[in-house]
Rosetta silent file (secondary structure, phi, psi, omega in degrees, C-alpha in Angstrom):
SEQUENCE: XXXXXXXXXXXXXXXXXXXXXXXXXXXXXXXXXXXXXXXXXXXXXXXXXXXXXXXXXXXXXXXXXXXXXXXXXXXXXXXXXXXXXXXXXXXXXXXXXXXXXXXXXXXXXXXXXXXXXXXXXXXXXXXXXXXXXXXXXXXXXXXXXXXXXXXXXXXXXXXXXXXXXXXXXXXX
SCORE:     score description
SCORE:     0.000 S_00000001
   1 L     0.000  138.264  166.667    0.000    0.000    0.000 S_00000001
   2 L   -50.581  139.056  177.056    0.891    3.270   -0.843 S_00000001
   3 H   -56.954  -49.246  159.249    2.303    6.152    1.798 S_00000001
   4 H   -76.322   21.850  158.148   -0.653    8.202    0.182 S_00000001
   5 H   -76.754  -72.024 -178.185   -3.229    5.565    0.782 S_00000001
   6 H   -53.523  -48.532 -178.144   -2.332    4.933    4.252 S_00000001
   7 H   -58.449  -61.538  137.764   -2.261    8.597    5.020 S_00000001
   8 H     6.733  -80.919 -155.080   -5.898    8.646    2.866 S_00000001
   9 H   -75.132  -59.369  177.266   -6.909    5.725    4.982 S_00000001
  10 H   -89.741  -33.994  139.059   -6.209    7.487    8.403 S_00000001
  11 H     0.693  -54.429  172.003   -7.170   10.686    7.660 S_00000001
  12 H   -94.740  -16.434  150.036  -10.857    9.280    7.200 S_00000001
  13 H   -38.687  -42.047 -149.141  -10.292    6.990   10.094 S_00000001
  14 H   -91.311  -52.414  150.712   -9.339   10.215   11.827 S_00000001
  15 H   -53.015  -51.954  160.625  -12.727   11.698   10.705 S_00000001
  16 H   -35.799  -48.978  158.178  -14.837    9.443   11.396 S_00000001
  17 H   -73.635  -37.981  153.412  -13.988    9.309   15.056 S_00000001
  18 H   -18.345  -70.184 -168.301  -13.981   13.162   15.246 S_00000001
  19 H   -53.959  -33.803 -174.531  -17.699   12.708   14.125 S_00000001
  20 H  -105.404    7.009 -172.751  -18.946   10.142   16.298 S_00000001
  21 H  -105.134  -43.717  173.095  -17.685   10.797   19.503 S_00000001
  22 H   -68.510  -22.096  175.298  -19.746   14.263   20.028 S_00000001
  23 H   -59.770  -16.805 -144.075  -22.539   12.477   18.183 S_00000001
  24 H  -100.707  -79.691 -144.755  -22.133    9.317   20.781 S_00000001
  25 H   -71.151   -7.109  159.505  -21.616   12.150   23.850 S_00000001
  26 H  -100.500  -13.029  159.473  -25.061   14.221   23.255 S_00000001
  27 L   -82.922   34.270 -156.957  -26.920   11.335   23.264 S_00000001
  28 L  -130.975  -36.800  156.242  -25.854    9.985   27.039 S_00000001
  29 E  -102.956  162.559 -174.757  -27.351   13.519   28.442 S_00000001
  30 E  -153.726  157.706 -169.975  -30.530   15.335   27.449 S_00000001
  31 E  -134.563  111.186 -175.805  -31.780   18.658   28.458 S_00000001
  32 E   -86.203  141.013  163.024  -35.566   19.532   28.865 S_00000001
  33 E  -123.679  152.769  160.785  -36.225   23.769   29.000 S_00000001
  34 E  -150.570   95.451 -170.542  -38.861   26.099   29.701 S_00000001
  35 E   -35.381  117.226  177.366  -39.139   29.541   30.347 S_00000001
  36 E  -164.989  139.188 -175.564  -40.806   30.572   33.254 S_00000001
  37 L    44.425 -103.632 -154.068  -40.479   33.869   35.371 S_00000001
  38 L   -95.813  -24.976  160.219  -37.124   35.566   35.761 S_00000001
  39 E  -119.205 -111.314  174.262  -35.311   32.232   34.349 S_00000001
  40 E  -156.205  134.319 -175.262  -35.957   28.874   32.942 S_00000001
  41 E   -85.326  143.960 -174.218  -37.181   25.749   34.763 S_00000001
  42 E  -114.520  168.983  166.333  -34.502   22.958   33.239 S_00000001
  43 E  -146.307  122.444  173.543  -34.451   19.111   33.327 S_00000001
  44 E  -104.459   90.620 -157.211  -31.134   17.275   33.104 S_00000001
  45 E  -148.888  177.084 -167.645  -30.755   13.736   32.809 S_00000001
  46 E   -85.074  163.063  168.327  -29.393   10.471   31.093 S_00000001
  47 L  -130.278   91.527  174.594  -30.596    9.064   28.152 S_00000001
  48 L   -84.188 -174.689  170.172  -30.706    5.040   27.820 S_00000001
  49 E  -121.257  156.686 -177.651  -31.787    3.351   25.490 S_00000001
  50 L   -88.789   -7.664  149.329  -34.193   -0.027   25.758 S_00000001
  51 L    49.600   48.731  167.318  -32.478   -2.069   23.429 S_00000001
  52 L   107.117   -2.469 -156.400  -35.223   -4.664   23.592 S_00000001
  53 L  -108.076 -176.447 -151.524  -36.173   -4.330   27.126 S_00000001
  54 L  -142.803   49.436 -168.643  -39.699   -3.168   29.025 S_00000001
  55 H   -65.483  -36.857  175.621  -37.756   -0.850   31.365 S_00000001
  56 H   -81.857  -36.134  131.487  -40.473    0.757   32.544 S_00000001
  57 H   -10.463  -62.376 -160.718  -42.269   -2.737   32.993 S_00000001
  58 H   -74.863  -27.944 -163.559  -39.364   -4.278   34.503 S_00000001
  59 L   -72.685  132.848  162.249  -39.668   -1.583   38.235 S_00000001
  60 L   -30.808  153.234  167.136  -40.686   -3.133   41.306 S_00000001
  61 L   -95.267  108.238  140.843  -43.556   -2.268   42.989 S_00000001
  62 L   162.038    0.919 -179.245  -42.074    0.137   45.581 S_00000001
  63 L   -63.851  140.327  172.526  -39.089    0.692   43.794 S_00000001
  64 L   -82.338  177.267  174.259  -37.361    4.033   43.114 S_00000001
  65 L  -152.821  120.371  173.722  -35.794    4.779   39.347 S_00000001
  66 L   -23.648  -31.838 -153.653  -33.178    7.483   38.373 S_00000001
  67 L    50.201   53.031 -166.827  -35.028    8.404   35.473 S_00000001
  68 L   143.574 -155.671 -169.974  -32.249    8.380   33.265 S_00000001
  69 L  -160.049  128.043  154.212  -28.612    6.602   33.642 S_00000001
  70 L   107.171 -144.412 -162.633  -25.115    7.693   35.717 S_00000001
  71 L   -30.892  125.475 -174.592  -26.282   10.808   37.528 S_00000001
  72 L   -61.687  159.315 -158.128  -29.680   11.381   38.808 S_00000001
  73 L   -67.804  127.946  156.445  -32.063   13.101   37.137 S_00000001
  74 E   -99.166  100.839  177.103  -31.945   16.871   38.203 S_00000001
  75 E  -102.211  107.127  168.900  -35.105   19.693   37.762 S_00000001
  76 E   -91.776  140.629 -159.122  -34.104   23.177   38.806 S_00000001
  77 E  -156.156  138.483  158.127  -36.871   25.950   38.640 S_00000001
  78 L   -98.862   -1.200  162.038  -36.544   29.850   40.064 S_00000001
  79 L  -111.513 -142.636 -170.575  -40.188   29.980   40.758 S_00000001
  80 L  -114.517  132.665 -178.664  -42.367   27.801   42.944 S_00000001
  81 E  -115.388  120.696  177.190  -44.324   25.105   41.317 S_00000001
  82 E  -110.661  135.221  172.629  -47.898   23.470   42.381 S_00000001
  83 E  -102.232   93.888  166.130  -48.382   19.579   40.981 S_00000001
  84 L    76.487 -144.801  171.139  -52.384   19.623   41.924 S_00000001
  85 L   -51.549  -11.077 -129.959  -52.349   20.688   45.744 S_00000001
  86 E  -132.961  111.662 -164.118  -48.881   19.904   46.128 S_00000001
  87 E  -114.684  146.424  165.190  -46.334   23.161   46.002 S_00000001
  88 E  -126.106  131.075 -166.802  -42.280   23.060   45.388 S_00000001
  89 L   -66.963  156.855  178.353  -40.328   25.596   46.633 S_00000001
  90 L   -76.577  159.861  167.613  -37.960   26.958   43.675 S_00000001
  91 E   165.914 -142.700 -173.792  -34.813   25.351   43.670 S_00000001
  92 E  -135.790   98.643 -150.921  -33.047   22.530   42.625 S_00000001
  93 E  -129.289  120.665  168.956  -34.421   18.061   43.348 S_00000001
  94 E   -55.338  160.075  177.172  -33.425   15.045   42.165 S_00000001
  95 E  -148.294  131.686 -156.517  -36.176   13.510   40.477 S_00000001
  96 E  -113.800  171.656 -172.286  -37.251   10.065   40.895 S_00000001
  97 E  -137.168  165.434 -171.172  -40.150    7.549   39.600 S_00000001
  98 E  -154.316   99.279 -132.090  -41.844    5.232   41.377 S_00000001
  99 E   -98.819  136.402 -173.292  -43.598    2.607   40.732 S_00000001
 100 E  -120.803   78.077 -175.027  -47.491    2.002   43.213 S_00000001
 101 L    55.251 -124.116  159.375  -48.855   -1.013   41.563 S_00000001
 102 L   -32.409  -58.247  168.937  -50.021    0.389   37.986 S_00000001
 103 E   -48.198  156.101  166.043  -49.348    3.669   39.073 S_00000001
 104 E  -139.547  144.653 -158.435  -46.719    5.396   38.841 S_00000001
 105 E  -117.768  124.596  149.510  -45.357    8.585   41.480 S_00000001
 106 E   -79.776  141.971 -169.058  -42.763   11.438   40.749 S_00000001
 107 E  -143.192  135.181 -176.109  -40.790   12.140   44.008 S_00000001
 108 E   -80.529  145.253  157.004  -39.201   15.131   44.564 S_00000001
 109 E  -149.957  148.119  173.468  -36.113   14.864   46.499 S_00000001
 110 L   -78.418   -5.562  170.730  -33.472   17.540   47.878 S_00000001
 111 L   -80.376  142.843  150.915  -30.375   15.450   47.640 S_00000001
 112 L  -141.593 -169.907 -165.502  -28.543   16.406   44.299 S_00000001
 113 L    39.826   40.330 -177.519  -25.668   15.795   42.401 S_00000001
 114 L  -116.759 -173.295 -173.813  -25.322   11.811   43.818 S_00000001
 115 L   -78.890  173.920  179.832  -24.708    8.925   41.176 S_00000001
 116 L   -83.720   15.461  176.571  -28.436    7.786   40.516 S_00000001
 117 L   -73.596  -31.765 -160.966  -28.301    4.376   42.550 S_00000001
 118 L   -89.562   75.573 -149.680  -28.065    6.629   45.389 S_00000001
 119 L  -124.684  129.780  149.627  -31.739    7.893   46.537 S_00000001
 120 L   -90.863  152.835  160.714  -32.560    8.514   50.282 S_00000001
 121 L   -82.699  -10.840 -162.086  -35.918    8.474   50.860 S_00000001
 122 L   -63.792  -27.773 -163.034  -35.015   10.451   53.999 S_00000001
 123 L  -101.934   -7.913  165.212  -34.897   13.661   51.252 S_00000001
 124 L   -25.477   95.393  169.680  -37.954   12.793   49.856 S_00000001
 125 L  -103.355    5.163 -170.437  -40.074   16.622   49.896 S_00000001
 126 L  -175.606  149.992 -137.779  -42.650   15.799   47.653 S_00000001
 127 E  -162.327  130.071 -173.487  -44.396   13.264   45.859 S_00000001
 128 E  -132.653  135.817  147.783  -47.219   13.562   42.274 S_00000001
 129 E   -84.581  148.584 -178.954  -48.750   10.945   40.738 S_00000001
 130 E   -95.491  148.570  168.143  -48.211   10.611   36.801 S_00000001
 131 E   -76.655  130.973  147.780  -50.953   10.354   34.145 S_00000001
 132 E   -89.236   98.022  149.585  -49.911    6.778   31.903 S_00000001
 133 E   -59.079  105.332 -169.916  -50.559    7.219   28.328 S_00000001
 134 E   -82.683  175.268  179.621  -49.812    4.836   25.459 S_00000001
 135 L   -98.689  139.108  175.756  -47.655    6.174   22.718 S_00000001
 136 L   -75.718  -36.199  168.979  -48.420    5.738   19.145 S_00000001
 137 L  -116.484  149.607  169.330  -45.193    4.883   18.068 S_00000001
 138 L   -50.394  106.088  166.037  -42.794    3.448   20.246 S_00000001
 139 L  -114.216  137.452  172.405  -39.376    5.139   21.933 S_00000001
 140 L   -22.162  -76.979 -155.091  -35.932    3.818   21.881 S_00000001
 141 E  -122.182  138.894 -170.043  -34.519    6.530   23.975 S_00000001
 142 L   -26.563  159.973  155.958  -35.528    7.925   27.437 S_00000001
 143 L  -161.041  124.560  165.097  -37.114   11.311   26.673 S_00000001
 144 E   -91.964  153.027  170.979  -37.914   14.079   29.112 S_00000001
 145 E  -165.599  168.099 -175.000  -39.726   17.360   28.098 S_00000001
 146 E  -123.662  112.647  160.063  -41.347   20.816   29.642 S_00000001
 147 E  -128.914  172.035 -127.974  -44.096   21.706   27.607 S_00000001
 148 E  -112.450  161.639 -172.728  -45.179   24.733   28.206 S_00000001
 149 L  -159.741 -179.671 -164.363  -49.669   25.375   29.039 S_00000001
 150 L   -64.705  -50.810 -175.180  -51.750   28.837   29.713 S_00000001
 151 L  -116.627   19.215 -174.454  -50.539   28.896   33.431 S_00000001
 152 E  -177.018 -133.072  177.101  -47.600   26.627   34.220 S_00000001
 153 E  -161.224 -147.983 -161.093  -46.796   23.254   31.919 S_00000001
 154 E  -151.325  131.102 -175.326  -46.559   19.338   32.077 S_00000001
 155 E   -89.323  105.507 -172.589  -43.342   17.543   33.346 S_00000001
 156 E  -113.964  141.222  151.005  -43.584   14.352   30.325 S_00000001
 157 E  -106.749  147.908  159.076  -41.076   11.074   30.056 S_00000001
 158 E  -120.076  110.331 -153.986  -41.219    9.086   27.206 S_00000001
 159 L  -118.558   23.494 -131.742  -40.332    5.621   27.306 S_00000001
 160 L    91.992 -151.390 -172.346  -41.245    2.358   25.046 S_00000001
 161 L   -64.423  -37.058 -165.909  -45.017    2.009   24.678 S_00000001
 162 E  -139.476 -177.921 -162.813  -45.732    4.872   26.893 S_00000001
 163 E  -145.526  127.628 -168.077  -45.737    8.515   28.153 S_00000001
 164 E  -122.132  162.597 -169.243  -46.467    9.437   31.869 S_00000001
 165 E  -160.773  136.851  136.938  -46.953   13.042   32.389 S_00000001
 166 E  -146.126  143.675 -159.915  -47.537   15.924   35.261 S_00000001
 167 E   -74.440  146.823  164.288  -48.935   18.927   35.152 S_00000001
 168 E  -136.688 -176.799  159.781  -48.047   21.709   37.313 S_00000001
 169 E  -124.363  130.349  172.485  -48.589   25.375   37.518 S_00000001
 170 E   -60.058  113.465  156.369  -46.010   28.361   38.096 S_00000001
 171 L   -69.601  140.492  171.684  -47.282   29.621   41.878 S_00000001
 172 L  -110.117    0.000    0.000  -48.079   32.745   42.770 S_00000001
């Protein structure tokens, strides 16, 4: 083989990995956003994929879930948020899922920044139940979103077969 082959040959070698490694490294986090009062409430979290599996299927009934993969899932908001009856001071809460027989519960918690294996329950402040939804088409890979409504929005995952969702409102 030629010296300008070989060079050729790693050059696009060279490229190739260039290309895929930021492609490979935005899909392992995902970022939900939404505007609301003086900033934006965010959601930060992993993104697996099910690669054949029922993931949401597979949690125990009393079991906690990361909601995402490596760190735990993190929602930071600068106003105050009501789920139904249920108000969260702004700030910043891991955010966890939980499975109650069918049901399923988002739990608020005030530890942040642990890996997501790591949930006290001790930090628990708050606790929603999610609306279950099927999906029409199926998804691969976790998905979180903020979508935005007249007074506040809807906290959604997307998973597989389905889409659990809760609404809140920006407090006043």
């Amino acid at each position: 083989m030629s010296l300008k082959r070989i060079v050729g040959w790693t050059a696009l070698a060279l490229l190739s990995v260039a290309l895929a490694v930021p492609a490979h490294a935005q899909g392992e986090r995902g970022k939900a956003e939404m505007k609301a009062g003086p900033g934006a409430i965010t959601v930060d979290y992993g993104r697996p994929s099910l690669k054949g599996r029922d993931m949401l299927g597979q949690l125990q009934e009393g079991s906690f879930w990361r909601m995402g993969r490596n760190e735990a899932t993190v929602l930071t908001t600068p106003v105050d948020l009501a789920f139904g009856t249920t108000r969260l001071a702004k700030g910043a809460y891991s955010l966890w899922l939980k499975r109650t027989g069918e049901n399923f519960q988002l739990v608020f918690n005030s530890q942040t920044g642990q890996w997501g294996t790591q949930h006290d329950p001790a930090k628990d402040v708050a606790s929603v139940a999610m609306a279950k939804s099927p999906l029409a088409a199926p998804v691969e890979t976790f998905t979180m979103g903020l979508v935005p409504a007249a007074k506040g929005g809807t906290l959604e995952l997307s998973w597989g077969s389905a889409k659990l969702g809760a609404p809140f409102e920006i407090a006043r």
